[in-house]
Structure formats: structure tokens, C-alpha cells
C-alpha positions as CSV (number, residue, x, y, z in Angstrom):
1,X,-29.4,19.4,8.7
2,X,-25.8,20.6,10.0
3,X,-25.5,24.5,8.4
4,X,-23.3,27.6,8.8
5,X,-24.5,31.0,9.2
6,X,-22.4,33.9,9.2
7,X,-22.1,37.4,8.1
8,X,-19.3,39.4,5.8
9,X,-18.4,42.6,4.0
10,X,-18.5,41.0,0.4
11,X,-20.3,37.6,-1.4
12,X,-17.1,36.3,-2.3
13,X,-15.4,36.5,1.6
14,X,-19.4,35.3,3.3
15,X,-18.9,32.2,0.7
16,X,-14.9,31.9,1.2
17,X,-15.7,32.0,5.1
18,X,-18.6,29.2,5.1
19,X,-16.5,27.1,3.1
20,X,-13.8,27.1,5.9
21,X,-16.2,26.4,8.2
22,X,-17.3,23.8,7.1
23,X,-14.5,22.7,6.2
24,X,-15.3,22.0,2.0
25,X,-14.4,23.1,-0.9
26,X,-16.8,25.8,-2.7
27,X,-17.8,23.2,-5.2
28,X,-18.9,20.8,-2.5
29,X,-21.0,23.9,-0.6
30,X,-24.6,24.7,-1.5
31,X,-25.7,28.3,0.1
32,X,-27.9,31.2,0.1
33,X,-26.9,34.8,0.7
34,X,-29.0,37.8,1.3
35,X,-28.2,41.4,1.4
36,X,-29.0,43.2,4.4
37,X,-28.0,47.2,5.4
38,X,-26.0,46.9,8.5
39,X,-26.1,48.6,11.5
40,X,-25.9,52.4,11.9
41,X,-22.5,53.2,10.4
42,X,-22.1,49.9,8.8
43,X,-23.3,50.0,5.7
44,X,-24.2,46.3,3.5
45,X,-23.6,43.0,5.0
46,X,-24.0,39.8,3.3
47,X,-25.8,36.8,5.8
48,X,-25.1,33.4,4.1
49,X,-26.6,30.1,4.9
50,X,-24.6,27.3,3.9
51,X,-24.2,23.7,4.1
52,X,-22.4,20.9,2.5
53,X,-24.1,18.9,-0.6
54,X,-23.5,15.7,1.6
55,X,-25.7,17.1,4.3
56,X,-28.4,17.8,1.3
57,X,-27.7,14.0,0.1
58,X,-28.8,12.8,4.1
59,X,-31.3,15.2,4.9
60,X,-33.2,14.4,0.9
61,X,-32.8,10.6,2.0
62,X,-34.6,11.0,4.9
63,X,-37.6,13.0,3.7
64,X,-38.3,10.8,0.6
65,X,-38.5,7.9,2.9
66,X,-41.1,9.4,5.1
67,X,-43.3,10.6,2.0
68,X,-43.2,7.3,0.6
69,X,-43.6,5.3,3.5
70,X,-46.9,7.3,4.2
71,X,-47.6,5.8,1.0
72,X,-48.0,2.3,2.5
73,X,-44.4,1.3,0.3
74,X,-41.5,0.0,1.7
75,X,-38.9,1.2,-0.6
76,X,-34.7,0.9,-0.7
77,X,-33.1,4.1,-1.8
78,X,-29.4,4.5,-3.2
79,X,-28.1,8.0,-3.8
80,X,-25.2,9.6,-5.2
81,X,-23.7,13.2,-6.3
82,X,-22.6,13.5,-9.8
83,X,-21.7,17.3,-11.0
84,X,-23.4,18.4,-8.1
85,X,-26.5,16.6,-8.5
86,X,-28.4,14.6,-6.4
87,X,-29.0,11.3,-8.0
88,X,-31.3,9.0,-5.8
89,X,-32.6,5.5,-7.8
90,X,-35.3,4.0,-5.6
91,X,-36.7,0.2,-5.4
92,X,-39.9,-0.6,-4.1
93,X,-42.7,-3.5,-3.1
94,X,-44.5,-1.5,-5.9
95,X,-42.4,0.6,-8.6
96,X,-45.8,1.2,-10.9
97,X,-47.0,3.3,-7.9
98,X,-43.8,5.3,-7.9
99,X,-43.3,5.7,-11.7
100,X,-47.5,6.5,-12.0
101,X,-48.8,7.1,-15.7
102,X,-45.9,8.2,-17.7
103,X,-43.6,8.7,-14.6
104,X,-46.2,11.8,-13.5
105,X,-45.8,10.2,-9.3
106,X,-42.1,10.4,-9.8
107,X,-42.2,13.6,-11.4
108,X,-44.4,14.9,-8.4
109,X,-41.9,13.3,-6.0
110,X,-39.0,15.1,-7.3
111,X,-40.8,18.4,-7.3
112,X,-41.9,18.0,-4.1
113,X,-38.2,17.5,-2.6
114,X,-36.9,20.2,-4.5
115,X,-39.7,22.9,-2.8
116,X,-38.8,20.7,0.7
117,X,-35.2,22.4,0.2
118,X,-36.1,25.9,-1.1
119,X,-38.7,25.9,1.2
120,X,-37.6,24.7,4.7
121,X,-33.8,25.8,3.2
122,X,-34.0,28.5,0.8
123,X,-31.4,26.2,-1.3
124,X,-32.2,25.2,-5.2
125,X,-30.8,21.5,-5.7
126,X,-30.8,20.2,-8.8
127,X,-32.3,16.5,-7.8
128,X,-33.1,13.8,-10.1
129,X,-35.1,10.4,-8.8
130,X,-35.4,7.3,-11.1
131,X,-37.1,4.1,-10.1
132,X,-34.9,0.9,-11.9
133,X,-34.0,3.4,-14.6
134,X,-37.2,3.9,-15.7
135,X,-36.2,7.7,-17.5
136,X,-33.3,6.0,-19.1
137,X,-35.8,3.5,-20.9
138,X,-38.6,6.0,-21.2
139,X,-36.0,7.9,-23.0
140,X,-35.3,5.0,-25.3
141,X,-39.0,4.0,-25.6
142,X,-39.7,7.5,-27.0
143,X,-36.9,7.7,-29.3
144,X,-38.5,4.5,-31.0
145,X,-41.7,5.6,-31.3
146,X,-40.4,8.6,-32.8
147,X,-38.3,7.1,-36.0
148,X,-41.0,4.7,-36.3
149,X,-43.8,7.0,-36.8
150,X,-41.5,9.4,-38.6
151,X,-41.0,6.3,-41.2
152,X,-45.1,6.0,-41.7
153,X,-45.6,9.7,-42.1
154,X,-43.0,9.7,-44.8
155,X,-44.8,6.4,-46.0
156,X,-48.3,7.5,-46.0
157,X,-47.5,11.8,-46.6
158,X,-50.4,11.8,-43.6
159,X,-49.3,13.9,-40.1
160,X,-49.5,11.7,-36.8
161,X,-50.0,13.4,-33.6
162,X,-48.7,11.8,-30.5
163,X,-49.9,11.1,-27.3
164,X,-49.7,14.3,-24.6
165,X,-46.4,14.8,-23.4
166,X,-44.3,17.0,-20.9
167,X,-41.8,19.5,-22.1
168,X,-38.8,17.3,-21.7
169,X,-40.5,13.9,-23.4
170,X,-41.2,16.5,-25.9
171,X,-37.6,17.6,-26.6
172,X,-36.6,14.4,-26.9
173,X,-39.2,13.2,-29.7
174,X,-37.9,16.4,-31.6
175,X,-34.2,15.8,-30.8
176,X,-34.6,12.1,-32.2
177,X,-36.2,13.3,-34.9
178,X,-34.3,16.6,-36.2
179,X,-32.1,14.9,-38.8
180,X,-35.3,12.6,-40.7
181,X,-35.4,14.2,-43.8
182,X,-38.4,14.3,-45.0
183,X,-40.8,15.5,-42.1
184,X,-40.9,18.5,-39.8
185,X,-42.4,18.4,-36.0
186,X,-44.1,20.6,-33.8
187,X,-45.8,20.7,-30.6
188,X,-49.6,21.7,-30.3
189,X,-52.0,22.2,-27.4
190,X,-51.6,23.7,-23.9
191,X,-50.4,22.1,-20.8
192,X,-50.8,19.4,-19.9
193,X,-52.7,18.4,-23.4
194,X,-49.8,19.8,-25.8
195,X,-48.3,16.7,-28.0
196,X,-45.9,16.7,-31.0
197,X,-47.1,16.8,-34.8
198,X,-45.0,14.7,-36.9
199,X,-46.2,16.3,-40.7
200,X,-44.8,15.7,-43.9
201,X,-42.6,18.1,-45.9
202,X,-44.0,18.7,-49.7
């Protein structure tokens, strides 16, 4: 991956010079900048590391296919940069394998990429994978659940607990769910075991 490295006096001029360099604008740069104490005399410096989030897009591309291709998948990729995140949606021979149970191999795959970049980079990228939209139905699929068993507890007055989720399919069971009157939720249990309570209010 193509980068800049350079030194200056202040954040603002190391960031202002590696975006002339490379010839972007600060909102297409990603970079890292360390504090060191100069030389004798010198006082602080400021050593950035910078690259373009185009360069991110190629170099993300081109570790996701290895991974998966040690997987034994043969898989298309198509990526994009929205608000300065990395959107990749991948197809394969075998999109089950990707997803895994409740999209935990995808979930994986993403945070593997991300520590890829902060570790072989030192650069945080906010990267989100989807395999045939899969979130944006999960999302959907969760939201349903959620008024539907919202509409027995109020039915029956008995509390449902549902199946073990992760923070985020958590937030969106509660979000869905925040202007039922009638009910209250709550998440129970530790990681990765803790699920949402749907009760009934008296």
C-alpha cells in the first residue's frame, strides 16, 4: 500500500503536508500521527503516516480475497466508500459459509480486516462486509420477530426471552420495540449468552 511519511512542527501542518503529498483532500486521507521529542534543541515533532482511503479500498480487496480463498471459496467482491466507509458486498460459490450462524463468519471476517489495518497499518477503518445484503434482511427479520412477540406478550401478560444475540441485534430488537405500549425490554445474561426479555407492564 502506497503511504506518506513525513515529519512537522504541529498535527495540523504533519496532516496539511501528507495531504499535499498525496495529492487528496483531508477528508479522502486516513493517517496516524505520533508524538516524538526531537533532536537535541528541537523540541516535539509530529511523524505521520498517511495514505489515501482508495489505497485502503485496494489493499482491504486484496486481503479478503486471500482469507477466503484459503477457505476453499471462490468469491466476487464489489466495494465502495460511503462517508468514509468501506463498504465491500461479497458473492460466493457458498454464501452460508460466509454469513455462518447468525452472520458470526462475517462478523469474524470484518474484525479480522479491521486488526489487518491497525495492525500491519496502525490505521482504524471503519469497514462493513455484507454477503447479498444479508444485515439489511437480518435487520428486517429481527424487527419482525420483535412486534410479533411484543403482540403475544401483551396477549398472554407472560415475558418471552429471545434467542442469544450480539449487542447490535440487540439494539435493534429494543429500538423496534421502544414505542409498543404495553411491554418494557431488557437484556440478560453475559456475552455471548445475553438475550432480550420482552415482559409485560402491570
Amino acid at each position: 500500500m502506497s503511504e506518506v511519511v513525513l515529519e512537522a512542527k504541529t498535527k495540523e501542518e504533519a496532516i496539511k503536508k501528507a495531504s499535499e503529498k498525496l495529492n487528496a483532500s483531508l477528508s479522502e486521507i486516513i493517517y496516524n500521527i505520533e508524538e516524538e521529542k526531537g533532536k537535541l534543541f528541537k523540541g516535539v515533532v509530529f511523524k505521520i503516516n498517511a495514505t489515501t482511503l482508495n489505497e485502503v479500498e485496494k489493499e482491504i480487496k486484496q486481503f479478503l480475497l486471500k482469507v477466503i480463498e484459503n477457505l476453499g471459496l471462490k468469491i466476487m467482491l464489489e466495494t465502495k466508500l460511503i462517508d468514509r466507509k468501506i463498504e465491500i458486498q461479497m458473492t460466493s460459490d457458498n454464501n452460508q459459509i460466509l454469513i455462518g450462524k447468525n452472520g458470526q463468519t462475517l462478523k469474524a471476517l470484518e474484525i479480522l480486516c479491521k486488526q489487518y489495518l491497525l495492525n500491519n497499518y496502525h490505521y482504524y477503518v471503519n469497514i462493513n462486509l455484507d454477503v447479498e445484503n444479508y444485515k439489511e434482511q437480518r435487520i428486517k427479520n429481527l424487527e419482525q420477530l420483535a412486534k410479533r412477540t411484543a403482540k403475544e406478550v401483551i396477549a398472554t401478560k407472560i415475558a418471552v426471552s429471545l434467542e442469544d444475540m450480539n449487542s447490535f441485534e440487540r439494539r435493534i430488537v429494543h429500538n423496534a420495540l421502544v414505542e409498543i405500549k404495553g411491554i418494557t425490554t431488557m437484556s440478560e445474561g453475559e456475552d455471548p449468552n445475553r438475550h432480550v426479555i420482552i415482559k409485560p407492564i402491570d
